[in-house]
Residue frames as qw, qx, qy, qz and C-alpha x, y, z in Angstrom:
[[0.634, 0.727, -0.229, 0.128, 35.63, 35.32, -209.31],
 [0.859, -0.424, 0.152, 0.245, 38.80, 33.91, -208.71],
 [0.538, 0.742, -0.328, 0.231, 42.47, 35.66, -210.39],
 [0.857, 0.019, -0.127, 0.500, 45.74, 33.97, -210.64],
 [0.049, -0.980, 0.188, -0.040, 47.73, 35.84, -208.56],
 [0.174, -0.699, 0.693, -0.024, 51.58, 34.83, -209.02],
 [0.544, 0.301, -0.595, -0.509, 50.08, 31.87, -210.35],
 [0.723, -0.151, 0.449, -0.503, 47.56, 29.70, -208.85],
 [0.945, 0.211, 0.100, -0.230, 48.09, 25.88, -209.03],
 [0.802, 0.267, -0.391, 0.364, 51.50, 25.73, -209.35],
 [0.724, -0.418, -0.382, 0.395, 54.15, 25.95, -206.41],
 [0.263, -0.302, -0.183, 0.898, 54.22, 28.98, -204.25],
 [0.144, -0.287, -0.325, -0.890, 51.43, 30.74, -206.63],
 [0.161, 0.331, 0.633, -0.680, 48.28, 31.86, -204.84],
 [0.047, 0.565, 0.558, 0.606, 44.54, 32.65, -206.39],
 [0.081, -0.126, 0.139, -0.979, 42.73, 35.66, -204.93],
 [0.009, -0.602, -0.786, -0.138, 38.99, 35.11, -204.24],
 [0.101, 0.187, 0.177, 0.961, 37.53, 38.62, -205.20],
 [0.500, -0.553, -0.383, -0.546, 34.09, 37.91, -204.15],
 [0.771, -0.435, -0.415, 0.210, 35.61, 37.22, -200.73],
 [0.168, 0.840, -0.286, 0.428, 37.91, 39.99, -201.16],
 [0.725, -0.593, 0.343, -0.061, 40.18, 37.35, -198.61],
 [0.017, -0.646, 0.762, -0.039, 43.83, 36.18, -199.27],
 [0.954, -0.116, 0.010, -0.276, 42.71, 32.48, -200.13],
 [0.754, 0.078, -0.437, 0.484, 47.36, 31.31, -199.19],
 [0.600, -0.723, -0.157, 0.304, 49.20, 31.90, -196.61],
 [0.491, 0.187, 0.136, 0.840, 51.72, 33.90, -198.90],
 [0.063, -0.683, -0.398, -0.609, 48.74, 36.04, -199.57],
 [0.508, -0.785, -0.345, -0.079, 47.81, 36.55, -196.12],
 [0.567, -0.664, -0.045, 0.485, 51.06, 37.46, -195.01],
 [0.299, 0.337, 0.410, 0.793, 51.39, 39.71, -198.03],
 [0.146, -0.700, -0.386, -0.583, 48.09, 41.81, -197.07],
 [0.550, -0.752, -0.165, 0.324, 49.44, 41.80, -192.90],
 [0.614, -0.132, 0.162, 0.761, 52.44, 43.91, -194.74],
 [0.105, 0.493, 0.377, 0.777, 50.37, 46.40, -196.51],
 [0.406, -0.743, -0.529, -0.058, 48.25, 47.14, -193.37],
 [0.624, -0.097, -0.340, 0.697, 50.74, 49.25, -191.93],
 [0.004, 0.190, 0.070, 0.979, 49.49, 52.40, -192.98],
 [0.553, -0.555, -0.621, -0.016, 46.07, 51.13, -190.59],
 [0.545, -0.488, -0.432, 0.527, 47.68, 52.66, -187.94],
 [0.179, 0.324, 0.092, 0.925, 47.88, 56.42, -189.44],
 [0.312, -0.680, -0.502, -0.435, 44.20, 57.49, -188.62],
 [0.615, -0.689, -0.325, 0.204, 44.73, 56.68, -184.52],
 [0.616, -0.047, 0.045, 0.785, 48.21, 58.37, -185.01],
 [0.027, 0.446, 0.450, 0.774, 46.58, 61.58, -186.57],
 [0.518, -0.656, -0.453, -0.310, 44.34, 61.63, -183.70],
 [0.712, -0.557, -0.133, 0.406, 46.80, 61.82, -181.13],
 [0.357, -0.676, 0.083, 0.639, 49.22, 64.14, -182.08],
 [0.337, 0.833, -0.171, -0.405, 50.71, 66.12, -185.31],
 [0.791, 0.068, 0.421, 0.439, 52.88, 63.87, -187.90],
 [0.202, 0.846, -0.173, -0.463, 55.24, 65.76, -189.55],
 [0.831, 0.484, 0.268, 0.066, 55.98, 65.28, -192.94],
 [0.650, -0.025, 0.173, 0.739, 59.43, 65.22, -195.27],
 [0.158, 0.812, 0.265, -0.495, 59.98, 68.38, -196.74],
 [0.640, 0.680, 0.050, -0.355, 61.54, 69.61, -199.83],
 [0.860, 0.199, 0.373, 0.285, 62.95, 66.94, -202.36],
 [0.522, 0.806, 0.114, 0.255, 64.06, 69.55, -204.97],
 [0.243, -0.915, 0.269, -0.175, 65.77, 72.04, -202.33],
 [0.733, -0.463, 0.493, 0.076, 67.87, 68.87, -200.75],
 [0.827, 0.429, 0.228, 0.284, 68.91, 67.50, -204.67],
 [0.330, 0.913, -0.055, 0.232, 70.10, 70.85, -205.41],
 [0.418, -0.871, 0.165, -0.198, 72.76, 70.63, -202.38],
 [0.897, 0.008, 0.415, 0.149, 74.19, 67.94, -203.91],
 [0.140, 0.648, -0.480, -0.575, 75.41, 69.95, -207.06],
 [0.702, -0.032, 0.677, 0.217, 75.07, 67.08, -209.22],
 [0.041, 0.547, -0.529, -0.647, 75.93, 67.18, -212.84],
 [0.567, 0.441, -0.364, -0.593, 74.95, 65.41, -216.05],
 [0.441, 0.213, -0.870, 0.052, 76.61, 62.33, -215.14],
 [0.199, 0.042, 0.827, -0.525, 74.72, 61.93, -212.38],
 [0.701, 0.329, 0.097, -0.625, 71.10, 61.81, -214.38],
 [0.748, 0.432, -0.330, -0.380, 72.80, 59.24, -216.23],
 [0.815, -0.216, 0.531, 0.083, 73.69, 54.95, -215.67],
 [0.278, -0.034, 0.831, 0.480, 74.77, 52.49, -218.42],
 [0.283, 0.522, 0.804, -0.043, 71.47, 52.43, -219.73],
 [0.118, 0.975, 0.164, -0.089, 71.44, 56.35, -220.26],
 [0.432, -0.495, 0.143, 0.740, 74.76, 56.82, -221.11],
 [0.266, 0.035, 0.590, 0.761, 73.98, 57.46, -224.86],
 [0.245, 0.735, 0.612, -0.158, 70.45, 59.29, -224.63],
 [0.399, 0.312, 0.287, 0.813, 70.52, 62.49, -226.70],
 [0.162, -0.797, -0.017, -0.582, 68.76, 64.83, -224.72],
 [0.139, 0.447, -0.584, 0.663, 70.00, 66.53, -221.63],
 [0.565, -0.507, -0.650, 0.039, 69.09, 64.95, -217.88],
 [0.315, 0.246, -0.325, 0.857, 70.12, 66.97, -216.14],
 [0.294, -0.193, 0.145, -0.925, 67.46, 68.50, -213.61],
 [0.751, -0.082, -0.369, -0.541, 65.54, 65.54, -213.97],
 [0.024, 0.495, -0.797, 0.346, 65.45, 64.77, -210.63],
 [0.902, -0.064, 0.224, -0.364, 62.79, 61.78, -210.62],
 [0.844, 0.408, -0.347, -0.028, 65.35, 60.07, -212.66],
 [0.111, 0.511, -0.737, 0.430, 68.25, 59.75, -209.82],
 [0.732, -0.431, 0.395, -0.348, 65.83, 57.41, -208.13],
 [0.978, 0.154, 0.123, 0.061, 67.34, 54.78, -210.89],
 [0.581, 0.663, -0.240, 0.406, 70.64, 56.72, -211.66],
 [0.091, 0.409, -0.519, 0.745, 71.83, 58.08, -207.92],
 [0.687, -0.560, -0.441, -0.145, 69.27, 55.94, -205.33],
 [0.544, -0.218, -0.488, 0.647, 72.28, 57.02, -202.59],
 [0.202, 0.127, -0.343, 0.909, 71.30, 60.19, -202.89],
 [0.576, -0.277, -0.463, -0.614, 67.53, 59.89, -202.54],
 [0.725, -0.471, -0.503, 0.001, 67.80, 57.61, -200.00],
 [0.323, 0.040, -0.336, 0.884, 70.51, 60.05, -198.07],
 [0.053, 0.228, -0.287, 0.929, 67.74, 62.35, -197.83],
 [0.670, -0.329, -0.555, -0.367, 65.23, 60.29, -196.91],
 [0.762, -0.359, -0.384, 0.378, 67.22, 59.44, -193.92],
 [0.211, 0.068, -0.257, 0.940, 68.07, 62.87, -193.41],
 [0.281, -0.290, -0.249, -0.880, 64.72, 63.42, -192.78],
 [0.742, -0.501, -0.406, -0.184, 63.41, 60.55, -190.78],
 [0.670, -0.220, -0.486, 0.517, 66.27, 61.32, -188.48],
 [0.171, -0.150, 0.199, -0.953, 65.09, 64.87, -187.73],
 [0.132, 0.158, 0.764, -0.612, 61.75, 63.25, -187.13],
 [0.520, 0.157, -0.256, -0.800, 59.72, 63.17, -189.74],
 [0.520, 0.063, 0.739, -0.424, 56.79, 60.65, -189.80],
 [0.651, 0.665, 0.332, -0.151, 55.94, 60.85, -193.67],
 [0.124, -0.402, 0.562, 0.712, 58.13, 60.78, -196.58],
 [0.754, 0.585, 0.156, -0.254, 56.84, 61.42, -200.08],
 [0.725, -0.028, 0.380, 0.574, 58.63, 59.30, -202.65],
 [0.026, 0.547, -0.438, -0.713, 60.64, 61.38, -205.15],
 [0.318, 0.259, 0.875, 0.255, 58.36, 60.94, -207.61],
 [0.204, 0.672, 0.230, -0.674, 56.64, 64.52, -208.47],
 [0.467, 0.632, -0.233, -0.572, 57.31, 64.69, -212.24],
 [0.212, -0.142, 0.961, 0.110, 57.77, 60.70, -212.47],
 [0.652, 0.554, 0.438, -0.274, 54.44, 60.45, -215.14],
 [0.630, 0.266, 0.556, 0.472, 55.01, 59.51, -218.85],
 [0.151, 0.904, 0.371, 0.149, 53.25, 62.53, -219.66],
 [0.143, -0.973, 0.169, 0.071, 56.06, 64.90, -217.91],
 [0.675, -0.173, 0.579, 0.424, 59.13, 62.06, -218.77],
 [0.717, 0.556, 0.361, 0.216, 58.23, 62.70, -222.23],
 [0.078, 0.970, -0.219, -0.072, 60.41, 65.85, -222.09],
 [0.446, -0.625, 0.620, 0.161, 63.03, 64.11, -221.19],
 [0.603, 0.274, -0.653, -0.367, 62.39, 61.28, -224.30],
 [0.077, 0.162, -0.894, 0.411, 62.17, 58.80, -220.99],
 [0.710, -0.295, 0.072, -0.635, 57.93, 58.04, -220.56],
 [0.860, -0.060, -0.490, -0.132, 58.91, 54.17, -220.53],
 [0.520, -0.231, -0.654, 0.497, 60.67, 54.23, -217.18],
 [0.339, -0.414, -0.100, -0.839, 58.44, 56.04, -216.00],
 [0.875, -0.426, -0.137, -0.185, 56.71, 53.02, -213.76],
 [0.767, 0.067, -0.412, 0.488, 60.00, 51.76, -213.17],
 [0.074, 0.467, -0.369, 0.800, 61.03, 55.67, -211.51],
 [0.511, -0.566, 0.028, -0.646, 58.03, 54.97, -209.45],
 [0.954, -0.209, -0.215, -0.004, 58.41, 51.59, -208.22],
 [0.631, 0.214, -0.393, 0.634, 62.21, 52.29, -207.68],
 [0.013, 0.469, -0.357, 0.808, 61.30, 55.53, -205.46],
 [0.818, -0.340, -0.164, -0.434, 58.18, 53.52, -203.78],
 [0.925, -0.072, -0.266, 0.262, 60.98, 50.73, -202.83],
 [0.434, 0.267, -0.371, 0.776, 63.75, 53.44, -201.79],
 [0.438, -0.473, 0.415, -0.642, 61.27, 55.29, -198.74],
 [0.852, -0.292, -0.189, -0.391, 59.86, 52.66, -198.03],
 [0.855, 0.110, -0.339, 0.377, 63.12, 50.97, -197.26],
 [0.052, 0.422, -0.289, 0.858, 64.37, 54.43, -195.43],
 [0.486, -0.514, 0.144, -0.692, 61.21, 54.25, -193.14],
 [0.960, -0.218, -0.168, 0.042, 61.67, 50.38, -192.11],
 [0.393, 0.259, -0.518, 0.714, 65.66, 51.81, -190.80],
 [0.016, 0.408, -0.280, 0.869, 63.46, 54.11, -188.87],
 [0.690, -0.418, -0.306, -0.506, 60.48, 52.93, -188.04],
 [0.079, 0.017, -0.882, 0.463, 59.82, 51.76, -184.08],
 [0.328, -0.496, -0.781, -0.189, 56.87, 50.59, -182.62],
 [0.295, -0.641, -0.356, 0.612, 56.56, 53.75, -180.77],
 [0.128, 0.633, -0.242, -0.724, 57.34, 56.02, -183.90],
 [0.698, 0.233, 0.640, 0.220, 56.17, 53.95, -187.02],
 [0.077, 0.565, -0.131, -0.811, 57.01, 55.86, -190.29],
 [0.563, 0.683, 0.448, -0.124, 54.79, 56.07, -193.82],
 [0.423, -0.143, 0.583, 0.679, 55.22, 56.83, -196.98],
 [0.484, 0.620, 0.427, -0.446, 53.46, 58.78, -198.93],
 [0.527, 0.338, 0.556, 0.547, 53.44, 58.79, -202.80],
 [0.143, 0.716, 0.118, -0.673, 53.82, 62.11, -204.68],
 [0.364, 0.575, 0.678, 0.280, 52.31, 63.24, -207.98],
 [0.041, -0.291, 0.090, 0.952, 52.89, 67.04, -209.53],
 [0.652, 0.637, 0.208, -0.355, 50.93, 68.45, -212.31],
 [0.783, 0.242, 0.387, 0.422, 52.30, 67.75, -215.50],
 [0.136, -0.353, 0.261, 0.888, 53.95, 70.29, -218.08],
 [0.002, 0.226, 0.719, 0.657, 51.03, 70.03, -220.14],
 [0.369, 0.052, 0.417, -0.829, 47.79, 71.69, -219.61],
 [0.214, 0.342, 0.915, 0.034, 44.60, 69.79, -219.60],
 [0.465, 0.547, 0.294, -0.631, 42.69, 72.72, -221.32],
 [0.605, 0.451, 0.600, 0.265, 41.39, 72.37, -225.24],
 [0.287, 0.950, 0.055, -0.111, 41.39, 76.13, -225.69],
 [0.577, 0.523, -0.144, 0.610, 44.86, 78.01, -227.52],
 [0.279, 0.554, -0.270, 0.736, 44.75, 80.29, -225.01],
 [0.431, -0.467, -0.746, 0.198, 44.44, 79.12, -221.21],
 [0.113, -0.394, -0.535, 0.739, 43.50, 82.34, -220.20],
 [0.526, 0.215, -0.009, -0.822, 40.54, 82.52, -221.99],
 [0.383, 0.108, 0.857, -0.327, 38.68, 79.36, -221.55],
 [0.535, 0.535, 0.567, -0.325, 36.27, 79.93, -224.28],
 [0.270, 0.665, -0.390, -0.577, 38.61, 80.76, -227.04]]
């Protein structure tokens, strides 16, 4: 099976061979030598401790930020409060996100998780905001990732790791989650 990736057959587009599971351009190929990066964790892991970012929530808060900060052009006119919603500053305040990204790989951390804990439609929906959802994610995915290529050396490469809370909703069926069988 072959899929149009970026669109195969016209200029610059590439196709994918899936049963080959092999980059079948050189875009491709030097698309999948970029993703490989995180290859090098395992050997890393093996050799010594990697220490990881620490709290996202704790470092927002230090910021004071107000209402206006949860909110761009796009959000100026939403009708419920943002305020707390701090997956949303990767599209509304990326300076400060990425501030403490970099306040983190420069103490020495080896892992940042993107700011992206309550960034699911399911937990947006409070906010009236599930449709940028993907966007929060992709925007915080693009803001470490960008933070760990300042830092990164070939002696200290840094990673990214994607975070994911629980939602505000509970996945039981019963009325009453402490009693499973009501």
């Amino acid at each position: 099976e072959v899929l149009d990736v970026g669109g195969a057959g016209r200029r610059g587009g590439a196709s994918y061979n899936r049963a080959m599971n092999a980059p079948t351009s050189p875009a491709q190929t030097a698309a999948a030598a970029r993703y490989t990066r995180g290859a090098a964790l395992p050997g890393i892991l093996q050799q010594r401790i990697a220490i990881i970012d620490g709290a996202m929530g704790t470092m927002i808060q230090r910021h004071k930020l107000g209402e206006a900060d949860f909110r761009n052009e796009a959000l100026a006119g939403h009708p419920k409060d943002l305020k707390g919603n701090n997956d949303l500053l990767v599209l509304t305040r990326p300076d400060v996100i990425r501030g403490i990204h970099e306040q983190y790989l420069a103490a020495g951390a080896d892992l940042i998780e993107t700011n992206t804990f309550g960034a699911t439609s399911i937990a947006q929906e409070d906010y009236g905001l599930a449709h940028l959802a993907r966007e929060m994610n992709v925007a915080a995915a693009r803001l470490a990732r960008e933070a760990c290529e300042r830092f990164s050396t070939p002696e200290q490469p840094r990673f990214v790791a994607g975070a994911l809370g629980p939602t505000p909703r509970t996945a039981s069926i019963s009325p009453d989650v402490n009693d499973p069988g009501a």
